[in-house]
Structures are given as structure tokens and as C-alpha cells.
N, C-alpha and C positions, 0 to 999 in steps of 0.2 A: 314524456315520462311524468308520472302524479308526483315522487318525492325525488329530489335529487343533492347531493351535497355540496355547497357552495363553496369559491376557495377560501373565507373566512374559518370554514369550520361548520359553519349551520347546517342545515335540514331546510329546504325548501316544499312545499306540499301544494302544487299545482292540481288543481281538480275540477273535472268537469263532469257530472256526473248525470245531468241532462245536458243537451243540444244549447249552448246557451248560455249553462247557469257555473260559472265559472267559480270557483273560491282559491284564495292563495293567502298564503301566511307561512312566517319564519320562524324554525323553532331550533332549540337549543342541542335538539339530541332525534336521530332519527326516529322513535320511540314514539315519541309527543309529534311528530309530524304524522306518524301513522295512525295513529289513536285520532288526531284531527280528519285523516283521509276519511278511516270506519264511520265518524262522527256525524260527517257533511253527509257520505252516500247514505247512510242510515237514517239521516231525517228528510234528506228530499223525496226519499222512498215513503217517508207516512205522512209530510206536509210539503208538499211542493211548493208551496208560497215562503216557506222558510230561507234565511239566511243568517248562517254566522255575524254578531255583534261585534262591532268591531273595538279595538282598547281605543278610551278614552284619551289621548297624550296630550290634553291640550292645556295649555301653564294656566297659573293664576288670573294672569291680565289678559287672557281671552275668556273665561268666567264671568270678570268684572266688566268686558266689554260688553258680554248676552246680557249680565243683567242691566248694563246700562239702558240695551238696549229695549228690556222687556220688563222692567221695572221703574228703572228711576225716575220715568214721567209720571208715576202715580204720590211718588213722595214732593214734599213743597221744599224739601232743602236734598233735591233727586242732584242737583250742579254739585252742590259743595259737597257730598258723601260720595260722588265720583271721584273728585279730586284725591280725597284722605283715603279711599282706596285704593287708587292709582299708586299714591306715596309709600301704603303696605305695601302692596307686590313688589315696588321698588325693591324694597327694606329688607323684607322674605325672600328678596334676588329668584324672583317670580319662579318657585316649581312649579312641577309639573301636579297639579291640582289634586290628580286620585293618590298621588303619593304623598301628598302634604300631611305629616303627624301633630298630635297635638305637642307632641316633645319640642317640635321645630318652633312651633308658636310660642311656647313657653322661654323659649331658649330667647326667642325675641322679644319679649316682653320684659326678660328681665334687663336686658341690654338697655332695652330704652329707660328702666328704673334707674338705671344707674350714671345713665346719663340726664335724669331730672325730669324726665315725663310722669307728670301727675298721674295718680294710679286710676283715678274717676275718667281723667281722657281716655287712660288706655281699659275701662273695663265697655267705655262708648265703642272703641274699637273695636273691640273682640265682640259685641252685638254687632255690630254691623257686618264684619266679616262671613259670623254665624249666620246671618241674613241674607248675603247671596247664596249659599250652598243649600240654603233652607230654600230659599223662594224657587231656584232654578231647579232642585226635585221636587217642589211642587208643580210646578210648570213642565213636569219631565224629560227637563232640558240635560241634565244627569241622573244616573241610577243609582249611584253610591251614595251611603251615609256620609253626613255632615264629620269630615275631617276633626270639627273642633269641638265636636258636644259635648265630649270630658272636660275640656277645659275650662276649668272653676274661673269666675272673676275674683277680683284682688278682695280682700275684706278691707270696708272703708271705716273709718273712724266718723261716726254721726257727727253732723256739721250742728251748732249752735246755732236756733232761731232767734234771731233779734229781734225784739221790738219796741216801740217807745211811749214811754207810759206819755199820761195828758198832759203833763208839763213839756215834756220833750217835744211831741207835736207844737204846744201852743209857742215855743225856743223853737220849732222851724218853719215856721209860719209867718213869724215876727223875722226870721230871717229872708224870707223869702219874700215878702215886701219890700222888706228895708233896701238889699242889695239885688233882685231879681228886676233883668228889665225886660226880659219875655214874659209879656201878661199872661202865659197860658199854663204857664209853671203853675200858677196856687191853683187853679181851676183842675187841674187832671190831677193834682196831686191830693185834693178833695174827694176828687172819683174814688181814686184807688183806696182812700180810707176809707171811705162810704162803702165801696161794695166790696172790697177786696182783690178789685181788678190789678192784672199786669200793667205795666209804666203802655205798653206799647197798646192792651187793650184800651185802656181809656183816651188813649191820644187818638185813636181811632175812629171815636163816637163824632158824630154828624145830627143835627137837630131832628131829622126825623127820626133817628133811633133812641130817641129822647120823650119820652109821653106816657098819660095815662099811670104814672106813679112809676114808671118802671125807667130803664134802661137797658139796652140791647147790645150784647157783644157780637159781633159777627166772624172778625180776623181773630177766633181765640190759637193757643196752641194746639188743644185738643181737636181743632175744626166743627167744632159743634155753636151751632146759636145759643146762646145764653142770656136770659133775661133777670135781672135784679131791683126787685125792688128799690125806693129809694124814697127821702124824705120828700113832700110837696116844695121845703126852701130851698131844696137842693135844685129842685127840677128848674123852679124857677132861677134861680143863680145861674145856672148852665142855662139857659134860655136866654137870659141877659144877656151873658156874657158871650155868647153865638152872633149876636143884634151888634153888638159893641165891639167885636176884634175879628169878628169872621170863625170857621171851623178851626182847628187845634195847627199848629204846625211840629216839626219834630224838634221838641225841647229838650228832651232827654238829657243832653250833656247840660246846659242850664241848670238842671236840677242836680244833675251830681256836682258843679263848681259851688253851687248855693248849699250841698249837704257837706262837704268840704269847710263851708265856712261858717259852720253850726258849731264844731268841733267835738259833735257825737261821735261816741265809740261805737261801731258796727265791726262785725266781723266781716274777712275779707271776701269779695261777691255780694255783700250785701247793698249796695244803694241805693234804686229806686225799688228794689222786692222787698223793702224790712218796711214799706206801705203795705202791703201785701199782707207781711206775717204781722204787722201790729194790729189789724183790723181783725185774722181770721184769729191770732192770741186773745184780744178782744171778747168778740164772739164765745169763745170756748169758755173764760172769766166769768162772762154775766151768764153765766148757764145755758149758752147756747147745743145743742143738736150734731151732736158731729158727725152725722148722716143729712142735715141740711146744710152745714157746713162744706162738704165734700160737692154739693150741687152747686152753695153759691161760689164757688172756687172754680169749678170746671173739674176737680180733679177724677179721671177716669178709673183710678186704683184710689179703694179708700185707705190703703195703707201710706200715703203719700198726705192725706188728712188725720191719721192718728198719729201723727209728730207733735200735732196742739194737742191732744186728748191728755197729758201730763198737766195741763191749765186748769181743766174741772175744777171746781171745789170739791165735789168729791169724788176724784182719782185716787184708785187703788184703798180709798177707807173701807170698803168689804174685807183686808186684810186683818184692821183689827178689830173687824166685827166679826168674821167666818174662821177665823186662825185659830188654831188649837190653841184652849185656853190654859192647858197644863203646863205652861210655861212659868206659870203663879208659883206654882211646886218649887221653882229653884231657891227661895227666897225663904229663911228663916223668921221665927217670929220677932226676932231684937231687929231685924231687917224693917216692921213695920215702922212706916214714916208718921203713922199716927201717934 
């Protein structure tokens, strides 16, 4: 029999409508099992290679396991954005994936606000979740639109660039001598003023990436090579000091105990990166380029390099050169300050 009624209550719709070619599916009302029979016979009738699609019902954390599996080797941090996806699905009590709304995510996201998750974590969350559902219908591992694409990220309060003027440098340089007994602290922490490198790019440098005026990053975050200029003293100072302690070791925390006992005010995340923004602050000061600026940085969005463009000397002065001058109008003659 093609349809028959189960003792739940359903519609069963058994059909074979070539030698062979079998279809079966449960439906809710005899109706929709029969409409499914006409469906199946009506298309193997004009494409015989045809079969019914079958529903999707596979949860969250089988999702995140395809992309594990067809993704997360292309990314460098592919371990640790398994993990923190694993811990959603937890979290989301892993549905069933085509059914997941953006209400549900929102519903969890403000849960975790109010249990004290930083908004900037949770708006990395919400990309990266976006990001499987995105990657796997690119890969046409699913058909359905991305569950969360309404879902706005949190609006962030712009963080304060620090940086430290030449006194400040010259107060942690003298501390970093005095109390620093990893010789490799002043030397990377040179770099990073110099070129604007990250604490980890510069620790990274090896003498052959040292030459010819320049210096080479290769471990950047953006994965791209990046070469920067640099002074001739400089090259030779890093060249010394290669000959005299060997390549760099990981100092890092050294330098945050030795910034600690500067007793500079940085805003909070700012440690070894306010070498970063005091150079590219710098830069932007002496009239630098903030399209070469964006180069010597790595950064790949230049909107992530117009944060310094406020530094210019002249930022935003086309206001009171281009600005409608009938503002003079408001101002009476006993108002003249002549």
C-alpha cells in the first residue's frame, strides 16, 4: 500500500514508482502524504535521476563537527575556535541547526551579559558562529540561510589609544635597564618602536631577516610578509646584539613586570601594544601618510588605521575652512571683540 495510517496518527507514504526507486516519508495529515505520492510519481516521470531531499535534522555540534572537519585546518587558531564552539552548542543546549533563530541567540547572549561576558568576546562569537553556517553553504554542505545574519553585533564603546610621549619612552628604557635582567627586552622593544611591530612580531626576527636597511616580518597576524624599513644604527644594534645573546627568547611577560614598574598609566589591554600605537601615534604627528601607515602596520582594513588619523595636524581643519561661513551672522556689532 503507497499511504497508510500509523497507529500514532500519521500518514505514511511508501512509493515506488520505478522497479527500484523507493521513497518513504511521514506526514502529518493524509493530504500531504498524497500530494508527496503525486510529487515523487510526477518527477521520476520527467527526470528519472531525481530524488526527494531529505530534511536536514542534524543539531548544532554536528555542524561544528563538518566544519571542524572541512575548515578549521585552514585557520592558525582552527584548535582553540573548536573548543569555544563546542562550549556555544553546549550553552544553545545544541538544536537542531535549520531550526535555530536569531531570537534564540539573542536570548543567549544576553544571558551571558548578564553574567559578565565582555560584549567584544561575545560579538567574536557571534562571527565565528556566523562563520560556520557561512563556510558550510559555501561548501554546499547545507542549503539554508545563515540562521544568524540579522543578528546585529553589540555596539562597542571605542577603546582609548595610548601612547607615550619621548619622556615616557626615555622613563622606560631607564627602567628597563635598571631592573630588566632579560637582555632581550630593550632590543624588541626598540623594534617595536621603530617599525610599529607587534611584541610577538619582533620577537620573532632572526638575523637573516635583518639586512639591506630593512627588516622582515614573516609570523604576522595578517599572514602576510612584511618588510620595514629601518635606521642603518638600528640594523647594526640588532646585529650586535644577535652576536652577543643569540636570537630573541620569549620575554614578553619581562616586559609587562618591567612596565609595571614604570608606573605608566595605560588603559587596560594595553601593555606591550601601546609600543605599537606610540610609534604608529608618532607617525601620524610628524605628518606621516596614513595609507603608508596602514602598510607599515599590516593592517588589512584601513579603517583599523584611521583610529590615528585624529593625530594629523590637520585633522578635520577643512571644517573651519569649508563650513558655512553664515555663522558670523549670529553675532551682533557690540559683540565685536575688536
Amino acid at each position: 500500500m503507497a499511504i497508510e495510517k500509523l497507529p500514532d496518527g500519521r500518514w505514511k507514504a511508501d512509493i515506488e514508482p520505478v522497479k527500484g526507486k523507493r521513497f518513504r516519508k511521514t506526514f502529518k495529515t493524509k493530504a500531504e502524504a498524497m500530494r508527496f505520492e503525486s510529487t515523487c510519481r510526477a518527477k521520476v516521470v520527467e527526470t528519472p535521476e531525481w530524488s526527494p531531499r531529505l530534511k536536514d535534522t542534524r543539531r548544532l555540534q554536528e555542524l561544528i563537527d563538518r566544519w571542524a572537519t572541512l575548515h578549521a585546518h585552514t585557520l592558525s587558531d582552527g584548535d582553540a575556535r573548536r573548543r569555544l564552539l563546542d562550549g556555544m552548542a553546549k550553552d544553545l543546549r545544541n538544536p537542531i541547526a535549520i531550526k535555530m533563530t536569531g531570537k534564540q541567540y539573542a536570548e543567549y547572549r544576553a544571558k551571558q551579559l548578564t553574567q559578565g561576558a565582555n560584549p567584544k568576546t561575545l560579538n567574536n562569537r557571534l562571527g565565528y558562529l556566523r562563520s560556520v553556517f557561512n563556510v558550510l553553504h559555501q561548501l554546499e554542505e547545507i542549503d539554508y540561510p545563515n540562521p544568524l545574519a540579522r543578528v546585529k553585533p553589540l555596539r562597542l564603546q571605542e577603546k582609548e589609544l595610548a601612547y607615550l610621549t619621548d619622556a615616557q619612552v626615555e622613563h622606560l628604557f631607564a627602567v628597563i635597564h635598571e631592573r630588566c635582567r632579560t637582555p632581550h627586552v630593550a632590543m624588541v622593544a626598540a623594534i617595536c618602536l621603530a617599525t610599529g611591530a607587534r611584541w610577538g612580531e619582533a620577537q620573532a626576527l632572526t638575523p637573516e631577516r635583518v639586512g639591506g636597511g630593512l627588516v622582515t616580518f614573516v609570523n604576522t597576524k595578517g599572514k602576510r610578509v612584511r618588510s620595514i624599513p629601518i635606521d642603518p644604527l638600528l640594523e647594526q644594534q640588532i646585529h650586535r646584539h644577535f652576536k652577543l645573546h643569540g636570537t630573541f627568547s620569549n620575554c614578553l611577560n619581562s616586559f609587562d613586570k618591567t612596565l609595571d614598574a614604570t608606573k605608566l598609566v595605560l588603559p587596560a589591554g594595553q601593555a606591550s601594544h601601546v609600543l605599537r600605537h606610540t610609534f604608529a601615534s608618532h607617525f601620524v604627528i610628524n605628518g606621516g601618510n596614513i595609507l603608508t601607515l596602514q602598510k607599515i602596520l599590516g593592517h588589512q582594513s584601513l579603517a583599523m588605521t584611521m583610529r590615528y588619523a585624529h593625530l594629523a595636524p590637520d585633522h578635520l581643519q577643512d571644517a573651519v575652512s569649508f563650513g558655512p561661513q553664515a555663522w558670523k551672522n549670529a553675532f551682533s556689532s557690540e559683540a565685536d571683540p575688536r
